[in-house]
C-alpha positions in Angstrom: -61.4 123.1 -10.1 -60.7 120.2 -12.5 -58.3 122.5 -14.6 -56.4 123.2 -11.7 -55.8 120.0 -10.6 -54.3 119.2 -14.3 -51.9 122.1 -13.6 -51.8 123.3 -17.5 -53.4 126.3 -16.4 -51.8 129.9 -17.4 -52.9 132.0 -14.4 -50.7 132.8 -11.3 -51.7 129.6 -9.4 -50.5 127.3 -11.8 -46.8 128.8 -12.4 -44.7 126.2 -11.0 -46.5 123.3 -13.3 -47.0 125.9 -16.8 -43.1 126.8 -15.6 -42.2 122.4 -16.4 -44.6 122.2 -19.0 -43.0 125.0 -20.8 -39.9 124.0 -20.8 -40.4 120.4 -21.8 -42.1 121.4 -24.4 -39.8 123.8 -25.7 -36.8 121.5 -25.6 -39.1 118.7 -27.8 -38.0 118.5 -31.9 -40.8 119.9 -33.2 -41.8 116.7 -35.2 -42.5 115.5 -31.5 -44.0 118.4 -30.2 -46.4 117.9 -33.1 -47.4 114.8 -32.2 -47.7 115.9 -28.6 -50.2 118.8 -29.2 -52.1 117.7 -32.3 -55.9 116.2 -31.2 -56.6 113.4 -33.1 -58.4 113.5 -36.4 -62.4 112.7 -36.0 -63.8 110.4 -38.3 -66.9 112.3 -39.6 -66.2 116.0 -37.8 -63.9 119.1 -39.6 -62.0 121.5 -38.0 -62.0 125.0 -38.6 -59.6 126.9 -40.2 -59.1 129.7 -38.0 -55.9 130.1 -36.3 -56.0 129.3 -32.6 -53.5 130.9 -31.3 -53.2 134.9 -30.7 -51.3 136.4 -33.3 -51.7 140.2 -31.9 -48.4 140.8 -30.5 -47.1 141.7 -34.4 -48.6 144.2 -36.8 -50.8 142.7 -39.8 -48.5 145.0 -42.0 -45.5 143.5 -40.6 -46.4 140.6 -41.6 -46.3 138.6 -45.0 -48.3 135.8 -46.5 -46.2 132.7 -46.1 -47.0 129.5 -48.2 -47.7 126.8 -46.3 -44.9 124.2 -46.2 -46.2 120.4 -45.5 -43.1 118.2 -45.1 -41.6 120.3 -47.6 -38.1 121.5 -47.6 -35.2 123.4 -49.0 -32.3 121.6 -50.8 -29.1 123.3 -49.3 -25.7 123.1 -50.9 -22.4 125.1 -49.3 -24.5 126.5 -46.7 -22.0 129.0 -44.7 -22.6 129.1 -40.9 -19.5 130.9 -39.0 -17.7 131.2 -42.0 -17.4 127.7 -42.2 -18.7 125.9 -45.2 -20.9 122.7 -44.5 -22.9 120.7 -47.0 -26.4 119.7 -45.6 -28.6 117.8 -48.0 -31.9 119.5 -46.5 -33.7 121.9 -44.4 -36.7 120.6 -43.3 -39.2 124.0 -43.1 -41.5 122.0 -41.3 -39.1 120.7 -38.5 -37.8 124.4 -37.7 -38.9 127.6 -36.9 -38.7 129.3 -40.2 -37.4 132.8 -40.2 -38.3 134.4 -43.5 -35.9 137.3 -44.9 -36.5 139.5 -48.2 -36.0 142.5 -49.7 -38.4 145.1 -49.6 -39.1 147.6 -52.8 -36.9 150.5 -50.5 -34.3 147.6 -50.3 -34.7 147.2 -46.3 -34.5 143.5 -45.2 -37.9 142.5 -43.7 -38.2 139.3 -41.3 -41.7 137.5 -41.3 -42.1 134.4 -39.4 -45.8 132.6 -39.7 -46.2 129.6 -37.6 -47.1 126.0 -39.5 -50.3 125.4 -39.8 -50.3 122.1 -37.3 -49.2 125.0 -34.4 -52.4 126.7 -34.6 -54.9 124.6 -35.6 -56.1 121.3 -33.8 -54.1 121.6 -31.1 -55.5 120.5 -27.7 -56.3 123.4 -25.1 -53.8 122.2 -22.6 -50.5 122.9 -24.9 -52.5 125.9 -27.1 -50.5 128.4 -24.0 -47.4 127.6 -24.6 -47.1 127.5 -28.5 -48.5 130.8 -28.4 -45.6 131.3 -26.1 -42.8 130.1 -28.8 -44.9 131.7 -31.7 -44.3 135.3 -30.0 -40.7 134.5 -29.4 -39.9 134.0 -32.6 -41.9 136.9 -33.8 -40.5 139.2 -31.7 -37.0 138.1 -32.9 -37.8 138.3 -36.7 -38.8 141.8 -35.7 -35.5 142.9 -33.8 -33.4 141.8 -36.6 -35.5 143.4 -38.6 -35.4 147.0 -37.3 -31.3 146.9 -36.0 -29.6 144.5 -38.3 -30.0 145.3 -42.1 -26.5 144.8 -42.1 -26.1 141.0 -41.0 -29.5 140.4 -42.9 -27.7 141.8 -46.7 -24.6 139.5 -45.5 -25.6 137.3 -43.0 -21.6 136.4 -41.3 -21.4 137.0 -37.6 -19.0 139.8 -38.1 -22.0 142.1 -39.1 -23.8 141.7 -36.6 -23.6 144.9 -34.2 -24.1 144.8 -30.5 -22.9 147.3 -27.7 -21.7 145.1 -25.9 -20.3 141.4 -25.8 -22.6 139.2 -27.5 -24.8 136.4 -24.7 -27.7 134.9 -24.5 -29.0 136.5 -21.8 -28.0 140.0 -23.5 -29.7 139.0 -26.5 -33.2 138.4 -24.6 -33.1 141.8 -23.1 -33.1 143.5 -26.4 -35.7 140.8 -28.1 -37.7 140.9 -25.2 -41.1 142.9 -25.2 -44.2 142.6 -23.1 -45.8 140.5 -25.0 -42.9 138.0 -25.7 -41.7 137.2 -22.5 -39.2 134.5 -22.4 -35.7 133.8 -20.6 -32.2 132.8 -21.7 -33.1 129.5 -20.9 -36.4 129.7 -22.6 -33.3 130.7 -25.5 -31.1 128.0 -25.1 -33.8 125.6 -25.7 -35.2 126.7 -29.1 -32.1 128.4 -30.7 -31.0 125.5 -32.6 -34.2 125.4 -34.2 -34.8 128.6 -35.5 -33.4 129.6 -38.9 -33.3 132.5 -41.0 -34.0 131.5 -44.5 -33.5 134.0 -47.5 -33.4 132.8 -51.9 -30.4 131.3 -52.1 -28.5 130.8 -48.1 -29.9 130.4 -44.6 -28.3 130.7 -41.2 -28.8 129.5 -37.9 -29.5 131.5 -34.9 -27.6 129.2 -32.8 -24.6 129.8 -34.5 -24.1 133.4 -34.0 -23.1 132.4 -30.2 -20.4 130.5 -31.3 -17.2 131.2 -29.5 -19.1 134.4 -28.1 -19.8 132.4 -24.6 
């Protein structure tokens, strides 16, 4: 009963109070959501290793070994977002949800997103829910631009991307959207600033392909 009257529960009874933790959480920077979720550091005790959070939801062949970023980041000069040219000093890998783009040996684009190691390790059992929450939304949206936009990942300008219809947010999560990824256009709204697709030498924004589009 004790977990229930803490409300961070995930089961149908605690809807409403997973419903406002969710959501605060997802609107956090991540720097803070890091803080929030982290346990503290014992003095004598280690942690294990192992991921904590359920990474089922992809394929381990769709996957690809990412190396681990701690405060690391990506100098960035010209970077074009809607066409516009903007100088930004850094990207911070380990402030953003890191969309990785390459080119496969059959020359298709491939999309691999692998969550920071402070998001599945260490983290206390009452936020562990909700990151695995934002890891599969992410991870289901590196796999739809995967498999239906080779074309915006070779030249990544809003003009190739191709959609049947008018471009939203809400459109958007109902072709991301899978059973195991679950998540609303608010859900969207919240996190799209922070995800980035990253390839060699440019990076884009997901945020910005909604830019005069709503």
């Amino acid at each position: 009963m004790a977990n229930q009257k803490r409300g961070y529960g995930h089961g149908h009874g605690h809807s409403l109070s997973y419903a406002h933790l969710r959501k605060h959480m997802l609107g956090l920077s991540l720097s803070h959501l890091r803080d929030l979720v982290q346990l503290p550091s014992p003095d004598n005790e280690g942690f294990s290793e192992e991921f904590d959070i359920d990474m089922e939801f992809i394929d381990s062949d769709e996957i690809s070994d990412v190396e681990e970023h701690n405060q690391d980041g990506v100098f960035l000069e010209d970077v074009v977002i809607d066409n516009q040219p903007q100088n930004s000093p850094f990207l911070e890998l380990d402030d953003n949800l890191i969309i990785l783009v390459s080119q496969n040996g059959q020359n298709v684009w491939e999309c691999s997103y692998e969550p920071p190691r402070w998001m599945t390790s260490r983290v206390s059992s009452d936020y562990k829910h909700v990151l695995n929450d934002m890891v599969k939304i992410v991870g289901s949206i590196a796999k739809y631009f995967q498999n239906t936009q080779q074309a915006f990942l070779a030249d990544p300008s809003p003009e190739n991307l191709k959609f049947e219809k008018p471009l939203t947010q809400k459109y958007l999560v109902e072709l991301v959207r899978t059973e195991k990824a679950k998540f609303d256009d608010g859900d969207l709204s919240l996190i799209k600033d922070k995800i980035w697709f990253l390839w060699d030498d440019k990076c884009f924004r997901l945020e910005s392909i909604f830019n005069n589009k709503e």
